[in-house]
Structures are given as structure tokens and as C-alpha cells.
C-alpha positions in Angstrom: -18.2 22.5 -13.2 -20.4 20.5 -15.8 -23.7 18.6 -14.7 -24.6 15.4 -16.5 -27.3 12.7 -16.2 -25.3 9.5 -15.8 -26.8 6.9 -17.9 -24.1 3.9 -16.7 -24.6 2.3 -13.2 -22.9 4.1 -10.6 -21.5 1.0 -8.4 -18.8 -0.6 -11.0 -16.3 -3.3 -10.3 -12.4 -2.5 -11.9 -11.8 -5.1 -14.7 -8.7 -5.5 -13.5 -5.2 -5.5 -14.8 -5.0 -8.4 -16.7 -3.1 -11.2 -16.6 -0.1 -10.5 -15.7 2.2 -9.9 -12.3 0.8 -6.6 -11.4 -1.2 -7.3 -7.8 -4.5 -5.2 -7.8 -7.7 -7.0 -7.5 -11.0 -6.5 -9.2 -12.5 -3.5 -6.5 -15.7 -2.5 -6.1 -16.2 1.8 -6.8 -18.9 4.1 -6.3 -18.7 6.5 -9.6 -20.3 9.8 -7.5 -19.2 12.4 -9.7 -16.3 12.5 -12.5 -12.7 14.4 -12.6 -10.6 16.4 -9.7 -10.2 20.4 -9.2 -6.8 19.0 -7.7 -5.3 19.9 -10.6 -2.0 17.0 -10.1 -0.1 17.1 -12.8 0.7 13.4 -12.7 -3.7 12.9 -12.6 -4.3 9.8 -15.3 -7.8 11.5 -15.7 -6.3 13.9 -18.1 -6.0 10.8 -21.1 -9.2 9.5 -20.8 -11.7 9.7 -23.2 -14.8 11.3 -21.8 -12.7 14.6 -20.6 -10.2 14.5 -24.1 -14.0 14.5 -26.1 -15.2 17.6 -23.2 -17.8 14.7 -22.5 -17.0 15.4 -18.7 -15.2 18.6 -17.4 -11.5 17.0 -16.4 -11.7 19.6 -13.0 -15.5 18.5 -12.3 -18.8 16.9 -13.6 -21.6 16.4 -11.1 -24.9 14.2 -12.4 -27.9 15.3 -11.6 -29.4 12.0 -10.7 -27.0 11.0 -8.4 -29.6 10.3 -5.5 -30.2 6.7 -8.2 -26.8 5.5 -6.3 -28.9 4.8 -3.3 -30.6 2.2 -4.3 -27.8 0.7 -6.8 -25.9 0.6 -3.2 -28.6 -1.1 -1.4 -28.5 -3.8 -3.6 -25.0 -4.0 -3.6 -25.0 -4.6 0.3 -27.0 -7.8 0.0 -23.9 -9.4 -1.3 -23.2 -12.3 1.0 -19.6 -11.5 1.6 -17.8 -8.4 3.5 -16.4 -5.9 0.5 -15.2 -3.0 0.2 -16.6 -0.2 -1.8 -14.1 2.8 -2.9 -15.2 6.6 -3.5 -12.4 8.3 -5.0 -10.8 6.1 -8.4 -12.2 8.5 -10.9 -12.9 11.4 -9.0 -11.9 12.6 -5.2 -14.3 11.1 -2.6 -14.8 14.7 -0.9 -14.1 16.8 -3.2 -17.8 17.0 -4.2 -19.7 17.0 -1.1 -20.4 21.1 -1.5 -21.1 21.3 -4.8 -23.7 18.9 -5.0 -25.3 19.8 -1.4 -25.6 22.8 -3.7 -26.8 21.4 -6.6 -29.4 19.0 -5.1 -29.7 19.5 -1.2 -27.4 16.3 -0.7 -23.9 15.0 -1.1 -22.5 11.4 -2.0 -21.4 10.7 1.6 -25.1 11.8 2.8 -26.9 9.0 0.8 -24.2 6.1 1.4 -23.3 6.6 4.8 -26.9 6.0 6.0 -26.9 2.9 4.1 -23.5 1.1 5.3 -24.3 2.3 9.2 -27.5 0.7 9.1 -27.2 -3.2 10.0 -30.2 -4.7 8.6 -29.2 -3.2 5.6 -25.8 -4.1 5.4 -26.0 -6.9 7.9 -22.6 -8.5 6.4 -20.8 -5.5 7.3 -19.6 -4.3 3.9 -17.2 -0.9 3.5 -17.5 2.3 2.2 -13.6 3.6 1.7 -13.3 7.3 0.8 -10.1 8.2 -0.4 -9.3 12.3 -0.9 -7.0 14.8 -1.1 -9.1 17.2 0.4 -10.5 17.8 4.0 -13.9 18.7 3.8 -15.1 16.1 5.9 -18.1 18.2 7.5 -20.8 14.8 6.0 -18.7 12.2 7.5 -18.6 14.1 11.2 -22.5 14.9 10.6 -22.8 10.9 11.3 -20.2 10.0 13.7 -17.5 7.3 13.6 -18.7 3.9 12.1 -16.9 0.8 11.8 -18.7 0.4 8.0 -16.9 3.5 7.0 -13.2 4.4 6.0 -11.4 7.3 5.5 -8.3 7.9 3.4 -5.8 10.2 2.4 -3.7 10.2 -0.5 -0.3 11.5 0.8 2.6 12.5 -1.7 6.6 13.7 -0.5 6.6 17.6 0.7 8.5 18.4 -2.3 6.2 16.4 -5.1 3.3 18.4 -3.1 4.8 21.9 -3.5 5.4 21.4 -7.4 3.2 19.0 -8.8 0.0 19.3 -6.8 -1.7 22.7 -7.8 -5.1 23.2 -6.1 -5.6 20.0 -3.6 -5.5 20.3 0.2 -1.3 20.9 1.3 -0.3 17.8 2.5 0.1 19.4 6.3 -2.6 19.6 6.1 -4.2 16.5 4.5 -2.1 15.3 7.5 -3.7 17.4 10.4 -6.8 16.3 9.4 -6.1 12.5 9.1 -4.6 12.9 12.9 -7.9 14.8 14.0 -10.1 12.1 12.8 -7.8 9.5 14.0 -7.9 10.9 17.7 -12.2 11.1 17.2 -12.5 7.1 16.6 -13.1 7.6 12.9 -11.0 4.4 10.8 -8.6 6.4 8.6 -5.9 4.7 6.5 -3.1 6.7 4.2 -1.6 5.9 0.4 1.7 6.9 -0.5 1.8 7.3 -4.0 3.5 8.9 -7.2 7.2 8.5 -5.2 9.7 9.7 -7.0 13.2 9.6 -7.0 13.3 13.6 -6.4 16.6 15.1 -5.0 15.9 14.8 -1.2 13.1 12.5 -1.7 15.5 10.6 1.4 14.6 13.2 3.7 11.0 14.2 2.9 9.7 10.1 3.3 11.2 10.7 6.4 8.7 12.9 7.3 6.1 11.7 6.2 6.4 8.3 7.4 6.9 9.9 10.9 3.6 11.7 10.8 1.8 9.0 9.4 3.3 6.7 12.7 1.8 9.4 14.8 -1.5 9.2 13.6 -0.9 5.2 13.8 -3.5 4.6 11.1 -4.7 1.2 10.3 -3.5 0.7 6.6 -1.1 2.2 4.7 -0.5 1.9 1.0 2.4 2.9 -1.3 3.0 3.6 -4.8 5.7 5.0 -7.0 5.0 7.1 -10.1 2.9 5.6 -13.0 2.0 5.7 -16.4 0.2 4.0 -19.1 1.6 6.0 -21.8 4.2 8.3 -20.5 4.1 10.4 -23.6 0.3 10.8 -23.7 0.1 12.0 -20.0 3.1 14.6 -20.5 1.4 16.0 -23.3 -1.7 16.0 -21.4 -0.4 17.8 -18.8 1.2 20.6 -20.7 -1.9 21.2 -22.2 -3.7 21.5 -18.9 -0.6 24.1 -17.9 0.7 21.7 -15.2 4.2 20.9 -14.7 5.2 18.2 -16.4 8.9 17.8 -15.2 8.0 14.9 -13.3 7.8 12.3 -15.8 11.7 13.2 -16.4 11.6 10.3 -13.3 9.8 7.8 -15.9 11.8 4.8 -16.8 10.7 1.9 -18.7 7.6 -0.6 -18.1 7.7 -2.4 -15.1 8.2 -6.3 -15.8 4.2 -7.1 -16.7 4.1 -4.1 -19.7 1.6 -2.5 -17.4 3.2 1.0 -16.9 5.7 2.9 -17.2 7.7 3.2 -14.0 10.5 4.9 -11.9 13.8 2.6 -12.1 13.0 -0.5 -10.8 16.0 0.4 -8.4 14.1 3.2 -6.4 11.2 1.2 -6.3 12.9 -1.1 -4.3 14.9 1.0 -2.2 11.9 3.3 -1.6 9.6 0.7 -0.5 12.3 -0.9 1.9 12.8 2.4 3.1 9.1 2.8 4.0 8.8 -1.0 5.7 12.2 0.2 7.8 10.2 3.9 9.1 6.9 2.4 9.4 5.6 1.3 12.8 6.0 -2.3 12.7 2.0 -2.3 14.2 0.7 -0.9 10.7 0.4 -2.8 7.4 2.4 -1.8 4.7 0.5 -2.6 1.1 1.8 -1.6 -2.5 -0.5 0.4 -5.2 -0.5 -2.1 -8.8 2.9 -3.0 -8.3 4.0 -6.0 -10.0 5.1 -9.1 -8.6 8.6 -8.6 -8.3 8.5 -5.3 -6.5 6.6 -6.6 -3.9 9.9 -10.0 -3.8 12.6 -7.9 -4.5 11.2 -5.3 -1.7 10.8 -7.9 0.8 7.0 -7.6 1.4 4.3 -10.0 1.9 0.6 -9.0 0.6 -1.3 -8.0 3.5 -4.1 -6.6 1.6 -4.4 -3.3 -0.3 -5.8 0.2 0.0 -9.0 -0.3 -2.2 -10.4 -3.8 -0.3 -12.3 -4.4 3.2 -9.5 -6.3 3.8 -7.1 -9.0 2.8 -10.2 -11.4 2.8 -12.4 -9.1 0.7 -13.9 -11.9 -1.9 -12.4 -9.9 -5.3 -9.2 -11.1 -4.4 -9.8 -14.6 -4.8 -9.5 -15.2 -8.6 -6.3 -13.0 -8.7 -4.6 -14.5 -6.1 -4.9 -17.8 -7.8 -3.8 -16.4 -11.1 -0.7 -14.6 -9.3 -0.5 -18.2 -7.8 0.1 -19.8 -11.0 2.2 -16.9 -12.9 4.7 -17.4 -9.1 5.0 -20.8 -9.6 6.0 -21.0 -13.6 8.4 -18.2 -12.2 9.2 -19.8 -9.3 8.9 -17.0 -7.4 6.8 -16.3 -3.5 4.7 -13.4 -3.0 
């Protein structure tokens, strides 16, 4: 694992996904550490450029002046309206926590939590969302449940787990422990993502979608399989020695030329599928889908995985701009 100082601010906002149909707003994301030890072969991480140039290890880069996010984040909480901020876009939001409580005494979650649980600090009652595919939740329990504080699991099919994702958590139990911190008062919600139209992909969502009604979680967010360059990413995973026989499930671009998809087919029939299992009681959001996934699926936006909610302020300018692009097609979202 590489250590770093970090010369960039560590609270960054997404620029976004241009102007287009794809619905994904402008989130807010704490940048506590860079790269997974997951080890998915479908990770985006492995075609960026810090960890192509060895800038950043891809499986871990720690910086050892992380305790500077602490007061980046207390400025960021004197922002007048409720946001949400996300641990866990480029790196995994626990993954960390033990290295660096090696490496300096204290972990991400140890300087942030604090900060969001403490009201004349964050007096608005902004979010922290920390979104993993590990369990190592040992700083979040040290604090207790807190309703400033979000955790979430990135769930994948049983099949997609076994073969594609090496070295994270098993999904049972990514699962278990979602349930356990459910049942403790802890907020927890659950993303969906990478589907893929695997052979008995019918049965595993199944499965999942019935655990995830057990927990009864308060969000959850699906995705299919994704791609800026489907090419680029299959080389980079055979490099990496990950299995790369999931992008044979790659089709085209979606409608907006963001990414390369799974057939716009599956997409659909997926994400009906998953409005059909779900307990009616629990939201259903999509992960950068474009506009006519989320028509053609039957869905109405009730807010996404990264935000405080479907008021969070970032998604004001996009929702006007997904306004206008609906109305020249004469579509409703």
C-alpha cells in the first residue's frame, strides 16, 4: 500500500456528466484515501491516470496528511443547505479504516463522524454516506447510530460475486452485516450495480432483492454494467489478472454516448424486475442511467444513492437541464 501527501483538496464536488440524458447530479465526495484491494474486475479505477502513471497504487494509497480533511469538512458543513457527502467514489469508504489507524493513530470515519454528529457544527444537518464493500465497521459502532450518518453497501448478483469480485467482502456477507446494523438503529441503504445479463441472473436478483426486503433499508440503488471505454477497461483488467469475461455483456452506448452498456433490453427488464421484488415501502433509484431507462423502466426519480436526499441542493441545476432535454424530446421523467 503507497503513502502520499495529497496536495488537492480532499472534499470535491463530481463535475457531472455533462449535458446529456444521463441522471446523476453534481455530489459532494470526501477523497480519504485512493484505489480498492477489492480487486473487481469491472473497477473503472484501473483506467485512470494517476494508478496507469503508478502515481497511486490501483489496490491502495493512503496520504499522510489526511487529518487536513477535518477542517476542509468543517467548512464544508456551514453550507446553508442539507447535502450529502459520499466516502467511497474513488476508493471504498471502509476499506481504509485499519491501515491508516495504523499509519497515523486515526481513521477517515474517526475525524468525520465527530464533525457531522455534532449540531452546532453541522447545525443544517448535512450527510456523511459511506458506501463499501467491506464490513469493517468497528469506527462507525465506536460512535453509535446518528441520523447525520449513512451506511451503504454495494451489492452485486451471487454469481457476478463469485467470478468477478476477487478480494472484497462475499456478498453474504456484505449482507449479514447490512442486516446487523439495520436491526442496531444505524441508517443503511444498498446499490445494486454492474447487473448483467449472466445465465441465471433471473434467479440470483431473486435473492438478493429478498434479502435486501429483509433488512428493509431506506434507499436502494441499481445499476447495470458500465463503461467508458469498454476496450480500455478489458485490457486493464487483463493486465491486473482479473477476469475479464464480463464485458462479453457490453453492448453499445447508451442513448447520451455516456457509456457503454448491457442491451438496452436487460436494462429494462432488469430494472422492472427489481421495482416488481422490492418492498413497495423502499425507494428504488438508478446509478447514471440515462433518461430513457429510467421511462422505458417505468420509474420516477426519487432521489439517488450519492445525495441526502431527493432535495439535496446539487440537483437543482440538473433537473432543470433534464427538464429541458424531456421537453425537446417530449418525454417525462
Amino acid at each position: 500500500m503507497k503513502v502520499v501527501h495529497r496536495k488537492s483538496p480532499f472534499i470535491r464536488q463530481f463535475s457531472g456528466p455533462g449535458k446529456n440524458g444521463i441522471v446523476c447530479f453534481r455530489f459532494w465526495q470526501a477523497i480519504v484515501a485512493s484505489g480498492c484491494p477489492g480487486e473487481c474486475a469491472y473497477c473503472f479505477l484501473q483506467t485512470q491516470f494517476p494508478y496507469r502513471r503508478d502515481l497511486y497504487n490501483l489496490k491502495g494509497t493512503l496520504f499522510e496528511n489526511l487529518e487536513g480533511i477535518a477542517s476542509e469538512a468543517a467548512r464544508w458543513l456551514k453550507r446553508p443547505k442539507p447535502a450529502g457527502l459520499i466516502i467511497g467514489e474513488n476508493q471504498d469508504g471502509l476499506a481504509f479504516e485499519q491501515p491508516y489507524k495504523r499509519l497515523l493513530g486515526t481513521t477517515p470515519l474517526e475525524l468525520l463522524i465527530p464533525l457531522f454528529d455534532n449540531r452546532k457544527l453541522n447545525p443544517t444537518g448535512h450527510t456523511l454516506i459511506v458506501l463499501s464493500k467491506f464490513t469493517d465497521t468497528q469506527s462507525v459502532e465506536a460512535f453509535g447510530p446518528s441520523p447525520n450518518v449513512v451506511l451503504s453497501w454495494s451489492l452485486s448478483l451471487p454469481t457476478i460475486d463469485e467470478l468477478y469480485e476477487k478480494k472484497v467482502a462475499p456478498l453474504s456477507k456484505r449482507l449479514t452485516k447490512a442486516a446487523s446494523m439495520r436491526k442496531e438503529g444505524y441508517r443503511v441503504r444498498l446499490r445494486l450495480d454492474a447487473l448483467a445479463p449472466i445465465p441465471g441472473w433471473e434467479s440470483d436478483l431473486e435473492e438478493v432483492v429478498s434479502a435486501v426486503n429483509e433488512i428493509g433499508v431506506e434507499l436502494l440503488t441499481a445499476g447495470a454494467l458500465r463503461a467508458s471505454n469498454a476496450d480500455i477497461l478489458r485490457r486493464a483488467a487483463i493486465a491486473n489478472g482479473r477476469n475479464d469475461s464480463i464485458f462479453d455483456y457490453l453492448d453499445s452506448k447508451d442513448r447520451s454516448g455516456f457509456k457503454y452498456r448491457t442491451g438496452f433490453d436487460f436494462q429494462v427488464q432488469v430494472f422492472r424486475r427489481i421495482r416488481e421484488l422490492l418492498d413497495d415501502s423502499i425507494p428504488l433509484g438508478l446509478c447514471k442511467e440515462d433518461q430513457t431507462v429510467w421511462k422505458a423502466s417505468g420509474l420516477l426519480w426519487q432521489g439517488c444513492h450519492c445525495l441526502n436526499g431527493k432535495i439535496d441542493p446539487v440537483t437543482s441545476e440538473r433537473k432543470h437541464l433534464l427538464t429541458e432535454l424531456q421537453e425537446r424530446r417530449g418525454e417525462l421523467l
